[in-house]
VEXGU-531039 format. One line per 8 residues: number of its first residue (from 1); their letters; for each residue x negated, y, z of C-alpha. Coordinates in nm, 4 decimals. Layout:
<pts>
NUM> A> X:Y:Z ~ ... .
</pts>
This chain:
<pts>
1> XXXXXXXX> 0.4185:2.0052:-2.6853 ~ 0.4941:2.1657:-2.3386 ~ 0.8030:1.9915:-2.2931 ~ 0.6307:1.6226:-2.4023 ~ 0.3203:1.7372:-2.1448 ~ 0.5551:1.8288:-1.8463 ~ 0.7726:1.5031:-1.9433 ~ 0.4548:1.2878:-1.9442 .
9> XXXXXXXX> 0.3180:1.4156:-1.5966 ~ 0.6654:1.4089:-1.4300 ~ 0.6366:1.0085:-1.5382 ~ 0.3381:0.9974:-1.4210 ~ 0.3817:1.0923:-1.1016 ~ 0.7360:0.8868:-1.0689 ~ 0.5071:0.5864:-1.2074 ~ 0.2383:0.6755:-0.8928 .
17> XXXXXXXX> 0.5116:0.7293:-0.6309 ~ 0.6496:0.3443:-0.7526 ~ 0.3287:0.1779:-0.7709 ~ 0.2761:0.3120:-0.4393 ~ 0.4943:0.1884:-0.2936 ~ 0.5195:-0.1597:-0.4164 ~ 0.1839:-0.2015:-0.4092 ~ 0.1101:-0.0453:-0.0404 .
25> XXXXXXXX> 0.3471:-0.2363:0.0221 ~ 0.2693:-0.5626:-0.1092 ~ -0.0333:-0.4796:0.0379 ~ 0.0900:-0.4267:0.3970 ~ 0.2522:-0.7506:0.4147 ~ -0.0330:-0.9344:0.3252 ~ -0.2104:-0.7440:0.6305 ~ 0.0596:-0.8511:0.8593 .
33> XXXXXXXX> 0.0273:-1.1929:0.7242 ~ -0.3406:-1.1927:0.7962 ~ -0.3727:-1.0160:1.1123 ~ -0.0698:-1.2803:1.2701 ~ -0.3164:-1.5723:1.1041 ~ -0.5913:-1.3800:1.3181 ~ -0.3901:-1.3661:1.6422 ~ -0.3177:-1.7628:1.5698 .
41> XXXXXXXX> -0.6915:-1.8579:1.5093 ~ -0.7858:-1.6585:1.8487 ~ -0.5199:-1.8513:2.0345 ~ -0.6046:-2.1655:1.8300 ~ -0.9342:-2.1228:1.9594 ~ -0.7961:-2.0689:2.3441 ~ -0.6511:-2.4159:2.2965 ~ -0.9047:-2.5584:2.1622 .
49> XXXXXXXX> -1.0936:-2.4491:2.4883 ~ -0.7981:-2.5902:2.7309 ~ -0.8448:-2.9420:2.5036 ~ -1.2164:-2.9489:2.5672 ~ -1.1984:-2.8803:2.9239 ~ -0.8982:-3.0943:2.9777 ~ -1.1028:-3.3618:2.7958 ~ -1.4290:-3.3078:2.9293 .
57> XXXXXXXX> -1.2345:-3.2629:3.3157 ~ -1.0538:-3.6119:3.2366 ~ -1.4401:-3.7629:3.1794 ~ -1.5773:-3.6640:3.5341 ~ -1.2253:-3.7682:3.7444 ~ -1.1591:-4.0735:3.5465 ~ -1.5052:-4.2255:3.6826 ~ -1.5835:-4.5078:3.9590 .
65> XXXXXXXX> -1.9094:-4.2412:4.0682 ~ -1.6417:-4.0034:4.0872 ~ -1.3951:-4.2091:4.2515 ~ -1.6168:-4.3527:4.5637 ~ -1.7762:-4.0049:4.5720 ~ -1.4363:-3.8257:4.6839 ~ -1.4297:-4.1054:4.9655 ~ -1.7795:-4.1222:5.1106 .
73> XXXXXXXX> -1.9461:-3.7935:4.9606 ~ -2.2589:-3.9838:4.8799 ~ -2.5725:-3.7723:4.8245 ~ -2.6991:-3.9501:4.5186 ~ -2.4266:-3.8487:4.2979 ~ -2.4913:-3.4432:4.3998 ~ -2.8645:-3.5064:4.3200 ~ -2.7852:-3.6556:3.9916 .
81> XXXXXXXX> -2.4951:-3.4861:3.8685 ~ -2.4596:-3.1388:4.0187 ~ -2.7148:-2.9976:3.8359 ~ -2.7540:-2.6389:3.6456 ~ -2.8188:-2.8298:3.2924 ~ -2.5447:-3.0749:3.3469 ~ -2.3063:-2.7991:3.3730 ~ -2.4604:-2.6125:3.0966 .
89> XXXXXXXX> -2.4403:-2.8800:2.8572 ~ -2.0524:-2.9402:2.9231 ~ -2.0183:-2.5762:2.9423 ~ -1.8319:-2.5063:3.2820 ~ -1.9227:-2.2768:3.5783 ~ -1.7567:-2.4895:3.8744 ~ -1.6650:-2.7970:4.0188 ~ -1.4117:-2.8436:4.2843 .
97> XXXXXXXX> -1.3652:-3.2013:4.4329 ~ -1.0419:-3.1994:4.6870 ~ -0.9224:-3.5315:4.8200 ~ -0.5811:-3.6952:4.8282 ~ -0.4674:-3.4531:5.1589 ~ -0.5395:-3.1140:4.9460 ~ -0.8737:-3.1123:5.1829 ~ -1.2089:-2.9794:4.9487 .
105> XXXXXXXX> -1.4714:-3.2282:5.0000 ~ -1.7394:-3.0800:4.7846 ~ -1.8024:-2.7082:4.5376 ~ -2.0523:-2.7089:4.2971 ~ -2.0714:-2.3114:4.0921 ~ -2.3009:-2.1983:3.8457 ~ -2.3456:-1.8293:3.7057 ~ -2.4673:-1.9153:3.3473 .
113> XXXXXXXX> -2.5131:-1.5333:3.2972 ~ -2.7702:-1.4977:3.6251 ~ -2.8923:-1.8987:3.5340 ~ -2.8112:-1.9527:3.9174 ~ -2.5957:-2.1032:4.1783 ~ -2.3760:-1.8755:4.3215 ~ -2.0235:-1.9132:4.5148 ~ -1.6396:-1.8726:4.4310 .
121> XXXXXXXX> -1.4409:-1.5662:4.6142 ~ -1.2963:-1.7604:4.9186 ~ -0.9458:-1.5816:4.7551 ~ -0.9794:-1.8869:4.4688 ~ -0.9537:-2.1210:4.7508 ~ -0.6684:-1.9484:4.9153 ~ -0.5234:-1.9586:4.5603 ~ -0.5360:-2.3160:4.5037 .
129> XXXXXXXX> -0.4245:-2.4095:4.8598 ~ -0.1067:-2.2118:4.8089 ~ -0.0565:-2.3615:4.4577 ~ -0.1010:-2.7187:4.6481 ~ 0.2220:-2.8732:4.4900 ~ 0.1394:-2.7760:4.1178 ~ -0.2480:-2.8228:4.1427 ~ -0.3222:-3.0521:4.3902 .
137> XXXXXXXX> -0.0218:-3.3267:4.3530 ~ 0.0060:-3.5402:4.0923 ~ 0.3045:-3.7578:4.0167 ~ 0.1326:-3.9837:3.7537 ~ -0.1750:-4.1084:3.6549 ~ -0.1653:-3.9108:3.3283 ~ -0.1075:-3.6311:3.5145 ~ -0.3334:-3.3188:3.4563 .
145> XXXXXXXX> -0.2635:-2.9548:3.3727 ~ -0.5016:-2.7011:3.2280 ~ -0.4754:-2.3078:3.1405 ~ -0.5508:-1.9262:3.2726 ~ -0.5470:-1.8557:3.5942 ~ -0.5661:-1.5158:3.8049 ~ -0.6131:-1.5494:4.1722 ~ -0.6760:-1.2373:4.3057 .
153> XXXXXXXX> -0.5494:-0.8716:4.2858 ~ -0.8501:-0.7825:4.1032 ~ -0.6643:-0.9794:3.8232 ~ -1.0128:-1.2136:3.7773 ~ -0.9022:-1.4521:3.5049 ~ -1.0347:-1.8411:3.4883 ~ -0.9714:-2.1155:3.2908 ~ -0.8894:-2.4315:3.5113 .
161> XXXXXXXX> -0.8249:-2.8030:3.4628 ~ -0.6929:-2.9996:3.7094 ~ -0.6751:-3.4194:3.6795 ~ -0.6233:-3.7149:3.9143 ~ -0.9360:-3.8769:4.0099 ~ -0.8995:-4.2195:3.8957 ~ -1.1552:-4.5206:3.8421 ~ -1.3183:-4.5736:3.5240 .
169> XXXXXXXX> -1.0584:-4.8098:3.3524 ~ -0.7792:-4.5466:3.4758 ~ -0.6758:-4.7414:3.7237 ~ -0.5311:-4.5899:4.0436 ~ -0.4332:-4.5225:4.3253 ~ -0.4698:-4.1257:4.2662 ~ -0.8138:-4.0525:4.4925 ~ -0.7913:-3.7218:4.5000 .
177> XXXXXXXX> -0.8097:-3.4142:4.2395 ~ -1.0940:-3.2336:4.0225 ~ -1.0939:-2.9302:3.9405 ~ -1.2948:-2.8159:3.6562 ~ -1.3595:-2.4293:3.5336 ~ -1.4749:-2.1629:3.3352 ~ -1.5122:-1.8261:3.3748 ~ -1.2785:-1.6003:3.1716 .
185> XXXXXXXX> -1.4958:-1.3038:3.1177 ~ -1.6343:-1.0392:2.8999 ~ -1.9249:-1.3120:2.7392 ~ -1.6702:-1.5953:2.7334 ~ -1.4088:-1.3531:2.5102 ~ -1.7585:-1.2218:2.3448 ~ -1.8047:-1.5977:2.2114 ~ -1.4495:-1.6263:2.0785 .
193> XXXXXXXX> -1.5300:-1.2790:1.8778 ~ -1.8487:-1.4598:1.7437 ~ -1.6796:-1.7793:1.6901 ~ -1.3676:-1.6054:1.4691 ~ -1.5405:-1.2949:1.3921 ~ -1.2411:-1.0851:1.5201 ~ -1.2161:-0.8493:1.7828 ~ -1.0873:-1.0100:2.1279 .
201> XXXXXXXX> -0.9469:-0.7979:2.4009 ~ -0.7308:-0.9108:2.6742 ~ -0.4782:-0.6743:2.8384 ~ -0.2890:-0.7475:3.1768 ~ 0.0465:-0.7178:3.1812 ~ 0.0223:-0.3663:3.4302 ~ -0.2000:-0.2215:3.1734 ~ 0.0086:-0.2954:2.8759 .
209> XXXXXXXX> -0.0763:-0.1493:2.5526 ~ 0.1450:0.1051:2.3873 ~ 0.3269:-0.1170:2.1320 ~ 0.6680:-0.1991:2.0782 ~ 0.7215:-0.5632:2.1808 ~ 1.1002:-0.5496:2.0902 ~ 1.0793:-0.6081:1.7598 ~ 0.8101:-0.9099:1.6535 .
217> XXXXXXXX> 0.6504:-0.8724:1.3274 ~ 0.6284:-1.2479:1.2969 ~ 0.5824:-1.5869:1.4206 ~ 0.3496:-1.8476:1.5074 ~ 0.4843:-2.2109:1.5770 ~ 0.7590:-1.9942:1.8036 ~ 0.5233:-1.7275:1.9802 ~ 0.5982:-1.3846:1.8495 .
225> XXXXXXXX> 0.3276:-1.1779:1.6924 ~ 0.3325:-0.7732:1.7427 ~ 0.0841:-0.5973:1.4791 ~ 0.0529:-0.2386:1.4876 ~ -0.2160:-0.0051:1.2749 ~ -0.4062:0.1903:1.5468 ~ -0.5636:0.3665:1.2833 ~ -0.6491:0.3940:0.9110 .
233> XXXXXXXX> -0.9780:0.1659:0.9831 ~ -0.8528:-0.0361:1.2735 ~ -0.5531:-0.2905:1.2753 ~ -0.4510:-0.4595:1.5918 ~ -0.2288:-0.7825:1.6584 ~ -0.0584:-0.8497:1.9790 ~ 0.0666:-1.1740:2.1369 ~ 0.1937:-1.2985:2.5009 .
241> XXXXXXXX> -0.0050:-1.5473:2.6879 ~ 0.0986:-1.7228:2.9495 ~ -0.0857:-1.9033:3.2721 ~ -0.1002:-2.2375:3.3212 ~ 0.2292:-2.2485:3.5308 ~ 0.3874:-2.1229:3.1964 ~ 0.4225:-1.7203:3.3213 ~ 0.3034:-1.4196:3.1269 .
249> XXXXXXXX> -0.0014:-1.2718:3.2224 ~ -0.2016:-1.1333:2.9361 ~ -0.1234:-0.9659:2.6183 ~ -0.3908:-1.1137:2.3629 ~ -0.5161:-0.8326:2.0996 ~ -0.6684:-0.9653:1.7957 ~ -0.8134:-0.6588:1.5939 ~ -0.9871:-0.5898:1.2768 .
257> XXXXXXXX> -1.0785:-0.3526:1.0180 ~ -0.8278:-0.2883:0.7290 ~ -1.0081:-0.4224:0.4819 ~ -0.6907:-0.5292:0.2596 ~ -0.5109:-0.2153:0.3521 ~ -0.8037:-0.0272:0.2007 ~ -0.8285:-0.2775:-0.0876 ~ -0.4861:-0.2067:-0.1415 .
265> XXXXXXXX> -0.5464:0.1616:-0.1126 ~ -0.8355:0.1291:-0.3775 ~ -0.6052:-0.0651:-0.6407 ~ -0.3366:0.1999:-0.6325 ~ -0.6272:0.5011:-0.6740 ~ -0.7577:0.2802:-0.9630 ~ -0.4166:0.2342:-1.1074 ~ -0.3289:0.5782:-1.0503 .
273> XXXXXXXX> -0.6587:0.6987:-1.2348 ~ -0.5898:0.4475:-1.5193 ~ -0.2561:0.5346:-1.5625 ~ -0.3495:0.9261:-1.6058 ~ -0.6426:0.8861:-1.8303 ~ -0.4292:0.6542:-2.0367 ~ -0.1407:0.9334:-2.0755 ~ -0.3857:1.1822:-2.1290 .
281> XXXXXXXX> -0.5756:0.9775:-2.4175 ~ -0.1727:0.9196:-2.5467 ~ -0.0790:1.3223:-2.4791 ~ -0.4175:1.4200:-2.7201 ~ -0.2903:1.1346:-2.9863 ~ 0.0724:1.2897:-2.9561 ~ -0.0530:1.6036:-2.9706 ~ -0.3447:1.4844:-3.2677 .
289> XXXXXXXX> -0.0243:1.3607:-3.4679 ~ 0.2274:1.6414:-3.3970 ~ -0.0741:1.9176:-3.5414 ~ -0.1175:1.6908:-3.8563 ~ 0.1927:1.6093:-3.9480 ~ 0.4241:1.9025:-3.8146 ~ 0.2806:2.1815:-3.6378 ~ 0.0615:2.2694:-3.9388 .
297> XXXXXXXX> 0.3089:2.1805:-4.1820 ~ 0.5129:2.4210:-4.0240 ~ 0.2284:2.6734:-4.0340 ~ 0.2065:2.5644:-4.4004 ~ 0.5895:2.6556:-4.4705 ~ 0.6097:2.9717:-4.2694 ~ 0.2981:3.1289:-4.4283 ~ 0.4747:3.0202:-4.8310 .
305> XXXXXXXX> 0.7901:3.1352:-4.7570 ~ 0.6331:3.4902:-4.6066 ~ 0.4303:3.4842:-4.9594 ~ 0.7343:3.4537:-5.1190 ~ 0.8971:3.7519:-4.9310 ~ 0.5992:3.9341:-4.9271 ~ 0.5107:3.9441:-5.3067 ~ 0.9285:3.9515:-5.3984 .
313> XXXXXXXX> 0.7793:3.6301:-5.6327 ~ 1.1064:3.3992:-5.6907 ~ 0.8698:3.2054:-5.9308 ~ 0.6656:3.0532:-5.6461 ~ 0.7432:2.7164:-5.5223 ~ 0.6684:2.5082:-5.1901 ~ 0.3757:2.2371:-5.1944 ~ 0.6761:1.8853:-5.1356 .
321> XXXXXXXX> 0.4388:1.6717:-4.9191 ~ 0.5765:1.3438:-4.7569 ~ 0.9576:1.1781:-4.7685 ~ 1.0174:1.3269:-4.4262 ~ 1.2728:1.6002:-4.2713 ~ 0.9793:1.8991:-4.3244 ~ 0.9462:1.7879:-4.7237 ~ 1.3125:1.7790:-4.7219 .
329> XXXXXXXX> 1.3038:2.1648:-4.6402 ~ 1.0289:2.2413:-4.8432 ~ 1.2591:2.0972:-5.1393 ~ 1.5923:2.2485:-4.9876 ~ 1.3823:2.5729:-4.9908 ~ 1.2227:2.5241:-5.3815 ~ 1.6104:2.4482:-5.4671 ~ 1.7001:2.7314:-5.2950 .
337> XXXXXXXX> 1.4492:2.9828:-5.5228 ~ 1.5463:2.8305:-5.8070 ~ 1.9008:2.9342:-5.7479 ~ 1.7768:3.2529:-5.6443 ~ 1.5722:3.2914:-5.9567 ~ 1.8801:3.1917:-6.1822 ~ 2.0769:3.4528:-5.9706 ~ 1.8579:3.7352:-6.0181 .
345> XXXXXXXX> 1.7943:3.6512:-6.4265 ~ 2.1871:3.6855:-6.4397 ~ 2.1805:3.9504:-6.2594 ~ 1.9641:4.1074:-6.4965 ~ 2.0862:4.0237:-6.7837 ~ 2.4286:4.1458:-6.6646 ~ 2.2466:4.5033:-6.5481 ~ 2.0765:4.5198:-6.9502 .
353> XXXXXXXX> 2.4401:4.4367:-7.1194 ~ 2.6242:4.7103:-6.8526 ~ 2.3343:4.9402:-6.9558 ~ 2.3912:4.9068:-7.2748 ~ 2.7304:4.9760:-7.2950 ~ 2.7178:5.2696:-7.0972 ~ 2.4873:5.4506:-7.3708 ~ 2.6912:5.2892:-7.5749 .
361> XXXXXXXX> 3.0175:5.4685:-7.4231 ~ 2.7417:5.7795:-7.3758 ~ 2.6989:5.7759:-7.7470 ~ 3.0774:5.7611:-7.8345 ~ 3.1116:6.0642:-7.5730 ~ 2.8868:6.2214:-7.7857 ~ 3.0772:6.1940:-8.1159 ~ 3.4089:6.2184:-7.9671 .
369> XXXXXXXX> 3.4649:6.3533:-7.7174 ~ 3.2185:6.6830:-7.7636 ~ 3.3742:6.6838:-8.1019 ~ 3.7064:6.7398:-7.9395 ~ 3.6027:7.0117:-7.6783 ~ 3.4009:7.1482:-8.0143 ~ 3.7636:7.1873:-8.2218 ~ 3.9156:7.3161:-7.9233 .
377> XXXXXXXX> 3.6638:7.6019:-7.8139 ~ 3.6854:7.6833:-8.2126 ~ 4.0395:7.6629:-8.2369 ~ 4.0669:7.8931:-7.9505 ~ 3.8049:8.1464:-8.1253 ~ 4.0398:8.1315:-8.4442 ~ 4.3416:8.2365:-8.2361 ~ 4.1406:8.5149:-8.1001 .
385> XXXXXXXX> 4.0217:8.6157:-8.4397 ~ 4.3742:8.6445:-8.5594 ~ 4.5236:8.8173:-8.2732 ~ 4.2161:9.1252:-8.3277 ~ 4.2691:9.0951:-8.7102 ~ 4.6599:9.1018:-8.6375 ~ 4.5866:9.4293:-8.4363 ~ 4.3669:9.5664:-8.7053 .
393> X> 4.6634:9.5031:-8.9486 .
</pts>
């Protein structure tokens, strides 16, 4: 019974060790798969945002008002279209009209945070005037490029589209270029959290989290994704992002809890807990089964065949239960005193017939033999009777 218990929970815990790790990792893979489908909704949802500014950027500069406005910087269209809820509803924070000679005709900035007008750094400017020949020149009509943008050392990010401006059936010549943008800050990443209800932080590339981007833990359409486990609540996915010249300049992290890490945790403690109340429940039936039909049987044979050796009673005999190795000792044993039995009856009888000879050979002694010493001891007393009567004479 030892030996089956220590075998069972040496099984059991090779049986835990394997589950664990097939299932953790089973487990783990799904997380990676999940976090890297995280880290592509987030920058799904970045692209999504360069679409609809490109789009709604393409709207305003492909536009006659637009157009003529560049040109002759007519009042009316500032009273009727630079206004706070304009810019609200399309959901940018500036508008920068520059004509065909890179010169900026007219600004328009709103702080939707404050709900005010307010002013871009002068260090945008300087930005976009040095960046002339990739923002400001465009060598088609279709032309238009939108992404990230940091102008300044205080690494300020924006998102920027820049298109021809154009009349309303697209028809040129180029009049000039809009640019169109949103602020890239801490409420902007706050409403892609909201929006994929993941946890959005973006790192610059001097503050670079401590992860090893040599080996990718997989890939979305080409971009590698880095996922490391911060903690044993907090998962973290990593990807490169790049401005809207094409050059690194964020690493996007895309975090959540571990929710299937823990699930995965939960099915292996269930399993585990299964697994040992079913070898338990099996270890009582073993042990259930080995009582009833050997350990007591056992008991059973041990106590007759003391009886037997107690008492010195050959006559007894063994209680055969079953067609099984024990009842084919119990009858090896009842053959056994019935040999034994025979054995000692001959034995006996050969003792009575030995005895009986000897008083048998005690009797002849008897007659002959103290007959014989009798003649002698008188003989001898008749020789001694004749030498004294011989004297006499």
């Amino acid at each position: 019974m030892i030996v089956i218990c220590v075998g069972f929970s040496i099984l059991c815990f090779v049986l835990s060790i394997i589950l664990n790790n097939i299932i953790i990792g089973s487990y783990s893979d799904l997380e990676s798969k999940t976090v890297s489908d995280n880290v592509g909704r987030v920058l799904k949802q970045f692209d999504q945002e360069n679409k609809n500014l490109g789009a709604v950027a393409t709207d305003w500069s492909m536009w006659d008002d637009t157009y003529f406005f560049v040109e002759n910087k007519n009042e009316t269209f500032i009273q009727n279209n630079m206004l706070y809820d304009i810019f609200n509803g399309i959901k940018i924070n500036f508008m920068l009209f520059y004509n065909n000679s890179g010169a900026l005709v007219y600004s328009k900035v709103y702080d939707f945070q404050m709900k005010n007008e307010t002013i871009l750094p002068a260090t945008l400017y300087l930005y976009i005037s040095s960046k002339k020949e990739s923002l400001l020149t465009h060598k088609n009509l279709e032309s238009n490029q939108t992404g990230i943008i940091i102008y300044d050392t205080k690494k300020t990010p924006l998102i920027i589209s820049t298109t021809p401006i154009l009349r309303t059936n697209g028809d040129g010549p180029i009049h000039g270029s809009l640019i169109i943008g949103r602020f890239l800050d801490d409420t902007k990443v706050k409403s892609f959290e909201n929006i994929t209800h993941l946890t959005v932080i973006l790192h610059t590339i001097s503050n670079q989290p401590s992860v090893n981007f040599q080996h990718p833990s997989s890939y979305i359409e080409g971009k590698p994704i880095f996922i490391q486990p911060i903690n044993s609540t907090y998962v973290a996915g990593y990807a490169l992002m790049d401005d809207i010249f094409g050059n690194p300049i964020f690493f996007l992290e895309v975090g959540s809890n571990r929710d299937i890490y823990h699930q995965g945790l939960n099915v292996i403690q269930n399993l585990i807990i299964s697994l040992v109340i079913i070898v338990v429940m099996f270890l009582v039936f073993v042990i259930i089964i080995l009582d009833r039909f050997v350990t007591s049987r056992l008991t059973y044979l041990t106590k007759s065949v003391n009886d037997v050796k107690k008492y010195k009673d050959l006559s007894k005999r063994l209680q055969v239960k079953g067609n099984d190795e024990i009842a084919l000792l119990e009858k090896n044993i009842n053959d056994m005193l019935s040999s034994l039995q025979k054995t000692w009856a001959m034995k006996d009888s050969a003792e009575f017939s030995l005895q009986k000879k000897i008083d048998e050979l005690e009797r002849f002694k008897t007659i002959t033999v103290d007959r014989e010493l009798k003649m002698i001891e008188l003989k001898k007393q008749l020789g001694e009777l004749r030498v004294k009567s011989g004297e006499k004479t």
